[in-house]
N, C-alpha and C positions, 0 to 999 in steps of 0.2 A: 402284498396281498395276504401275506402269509399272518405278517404283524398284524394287519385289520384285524383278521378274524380272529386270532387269540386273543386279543386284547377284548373282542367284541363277547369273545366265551367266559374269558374271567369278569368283565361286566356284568354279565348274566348269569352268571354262577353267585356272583358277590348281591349281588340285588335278591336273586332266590333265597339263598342265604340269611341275607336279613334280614329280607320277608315270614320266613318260616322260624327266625329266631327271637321277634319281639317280643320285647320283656313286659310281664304284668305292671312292672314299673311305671312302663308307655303308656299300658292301652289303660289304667285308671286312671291313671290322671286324663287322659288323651277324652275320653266319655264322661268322664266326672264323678263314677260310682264305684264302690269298693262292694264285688257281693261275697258274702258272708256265708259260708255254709258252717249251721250249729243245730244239735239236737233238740233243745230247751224244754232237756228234764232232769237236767244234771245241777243241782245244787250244791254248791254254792256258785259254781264258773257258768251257767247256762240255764237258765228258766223263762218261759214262755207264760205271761201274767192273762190272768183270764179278758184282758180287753184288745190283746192281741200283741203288746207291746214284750220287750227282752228284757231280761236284767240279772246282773251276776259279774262276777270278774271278769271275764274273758271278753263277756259284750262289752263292760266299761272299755276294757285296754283295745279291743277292737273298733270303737267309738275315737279312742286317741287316736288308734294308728291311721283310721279317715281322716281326722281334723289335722294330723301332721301333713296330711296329702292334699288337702283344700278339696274333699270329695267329701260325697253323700254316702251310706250304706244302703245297700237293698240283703236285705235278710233272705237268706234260700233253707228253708227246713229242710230236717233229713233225719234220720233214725241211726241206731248202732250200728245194723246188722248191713245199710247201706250205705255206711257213709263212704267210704273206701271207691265203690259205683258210682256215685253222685259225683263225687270228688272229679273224679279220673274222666267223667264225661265233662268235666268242661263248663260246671252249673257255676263253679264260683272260683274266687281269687285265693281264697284263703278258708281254713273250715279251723274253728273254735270252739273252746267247750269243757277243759277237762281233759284233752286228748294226749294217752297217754305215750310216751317212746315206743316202739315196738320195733322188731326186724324186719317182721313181716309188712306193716306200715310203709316202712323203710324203701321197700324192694320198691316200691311205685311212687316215692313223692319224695319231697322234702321236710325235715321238719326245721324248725325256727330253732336259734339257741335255748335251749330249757329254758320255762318260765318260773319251775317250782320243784323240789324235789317229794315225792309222795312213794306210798308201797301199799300193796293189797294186805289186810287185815281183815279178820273177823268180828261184825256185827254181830251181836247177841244180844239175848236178854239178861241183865245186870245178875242174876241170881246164877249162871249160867258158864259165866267167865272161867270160872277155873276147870271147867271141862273144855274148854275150845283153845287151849293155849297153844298146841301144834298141829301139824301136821300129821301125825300118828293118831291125835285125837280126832283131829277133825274126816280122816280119811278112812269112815268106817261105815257100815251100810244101816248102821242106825241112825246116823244123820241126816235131818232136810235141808238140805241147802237150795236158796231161791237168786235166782240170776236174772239181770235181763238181756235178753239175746244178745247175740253178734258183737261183741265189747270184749275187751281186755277181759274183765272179769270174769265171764263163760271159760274163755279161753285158758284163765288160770286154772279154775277146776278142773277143767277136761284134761287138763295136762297132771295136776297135784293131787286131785282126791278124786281119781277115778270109779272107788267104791261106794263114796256115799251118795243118796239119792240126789239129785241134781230135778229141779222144777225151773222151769224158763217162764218167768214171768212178764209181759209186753209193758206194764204202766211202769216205768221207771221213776214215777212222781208219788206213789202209794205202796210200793213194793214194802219199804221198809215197815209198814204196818201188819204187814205180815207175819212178818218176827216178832214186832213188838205184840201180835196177838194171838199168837203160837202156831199159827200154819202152817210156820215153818221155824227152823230152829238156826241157822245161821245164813248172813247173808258175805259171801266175802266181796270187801270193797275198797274202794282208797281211805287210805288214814283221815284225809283232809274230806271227804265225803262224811265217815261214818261220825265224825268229832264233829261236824255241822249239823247234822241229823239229828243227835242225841238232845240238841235242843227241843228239836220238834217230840221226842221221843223219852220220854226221862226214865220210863224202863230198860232202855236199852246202853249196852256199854261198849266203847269201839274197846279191844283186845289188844293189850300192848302196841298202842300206837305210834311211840318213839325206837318201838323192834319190828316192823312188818317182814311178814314172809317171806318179801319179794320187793326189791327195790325196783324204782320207779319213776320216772318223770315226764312232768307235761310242757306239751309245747303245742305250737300253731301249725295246723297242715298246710306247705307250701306244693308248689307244681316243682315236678320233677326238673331236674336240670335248667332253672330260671334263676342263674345266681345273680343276676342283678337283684332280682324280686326278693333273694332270700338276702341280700345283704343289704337292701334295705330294712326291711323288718328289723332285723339281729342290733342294726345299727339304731333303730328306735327304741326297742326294748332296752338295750342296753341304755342308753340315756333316761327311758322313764324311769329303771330302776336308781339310778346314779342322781337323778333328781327329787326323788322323792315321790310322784304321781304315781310309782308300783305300790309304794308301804299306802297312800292316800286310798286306794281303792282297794287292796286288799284288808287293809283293817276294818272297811266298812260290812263285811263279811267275815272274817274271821277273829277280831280283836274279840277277848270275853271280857 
């Protein structure tokens, strides 16, 4: 009797267990949909086109890593200063974008293997450059610096240039217009952000963007302790790079 009931408790302990362990690996393939949480104001990895559709690196590789799964995407928006909340309740599979390593990131999720090495840098106006070169210069209470919330970015100033004026700007998709028309005098950003911009922007000049500040890298937000889910990803990534499909979609965006 004794044996029944043990065997009948590790039964039921091993069933809970499993239960409570299913890998995102399962359940999208299992429903057929990959959902996707991404901000889509982040250029060049994330943009939201005015007919409602995505487009940018991270959604192309995003797009891959569905089509390696024979699944659909369902897109879930989400903002900077939420994405972390959004994330953590449960809204999606994966969150995409531009998003950068962080510790703090770290303590609640997973990230993918790095997709790109980048560093925060100074946006300026071209005329502008040789005053923004440090840290010393830029950490001064004559400075406007413009941020958009809840991001890396905020985060880096609040920590490195506690003296200079600090403005939280919400449109992340016009921000940089600001600097380009003096509202404000620097914006600090990722290398690979501010050298994308400058397109849109020909007054503006990203500030030593092969020396940034602050090293950096981006990757794909996974759920916490799902290593099946994170070693599929790592395992796709790594092959789009090894195949050529990373250089194919990132040159469509970055190549000059």
């Amino acid at each position: 009797m004794k044996t029944l009931i043990l065997a009948g408790l590790l039964m039921t302990g091993t069933a809970a267990h499993a239960a409570t362990t299913e890998s995102r690996l399962d359940s999208v393939q299992q429903r057929g949909t990959l959902t996707v949480c991404t901000t889509g104001d982040y250029k060049p990895y994330t943009y939201l086109r005015d007919d409602g559709t995505y487009e940018g690196i991270d959604i192309a590789l995003a797009e891959s890593l569905a089509k390696s799964l024979g699944v659909k995407i369902e897109w879930e928006p989400t903002r900077w200063k939420t994405l972390m909340p959004d994330f953590l309740d449960g809204s999606c599979d994966i969150a995409v974008g531009g998003i950068s390593i962080s510790l703090e990131r770290q303590k609640n999720a997973f990230f993918s293997e790095p997709i790109t090495v980048d560093g925060k840098i100074p946006l300026v106006r071209c005329e502008d450059v040789a005053r923004y070169q440090t840290i010393e210069q830029l950490n001064q209470p004559s400075v406007r610096l413009i941020e958009p919330p809840g991001g890396t970015n905020e985060a880096f100033v609040r920590r490195e240039l506690p003296n200079a004026q600090l403005e939280l700007f919400e449109d992340n998709t016009v921000i940089f217009k600001q600097v380009a028309d003096g509202e404000a005098d620097v914006m600090i950003t990722d290398a690979s952000e501010a050298l994308y911009q400058k397109r849109n922007y020909p007054n503006l000049c990203a500030v030593n963007p092969d020396h940034p500040l602050q090293f950096s890298e981006k990757a794909f937000l996974l759920p916490r302790d799902d290593v099946a889910w994170k070693a599929y990803v790592d395992q796709w990534l790594r092959l789009a790079k090894n195949t050529g499909e990373y250089k194919r979609i990132t040159d469509q965006w970055l190549a000059h």
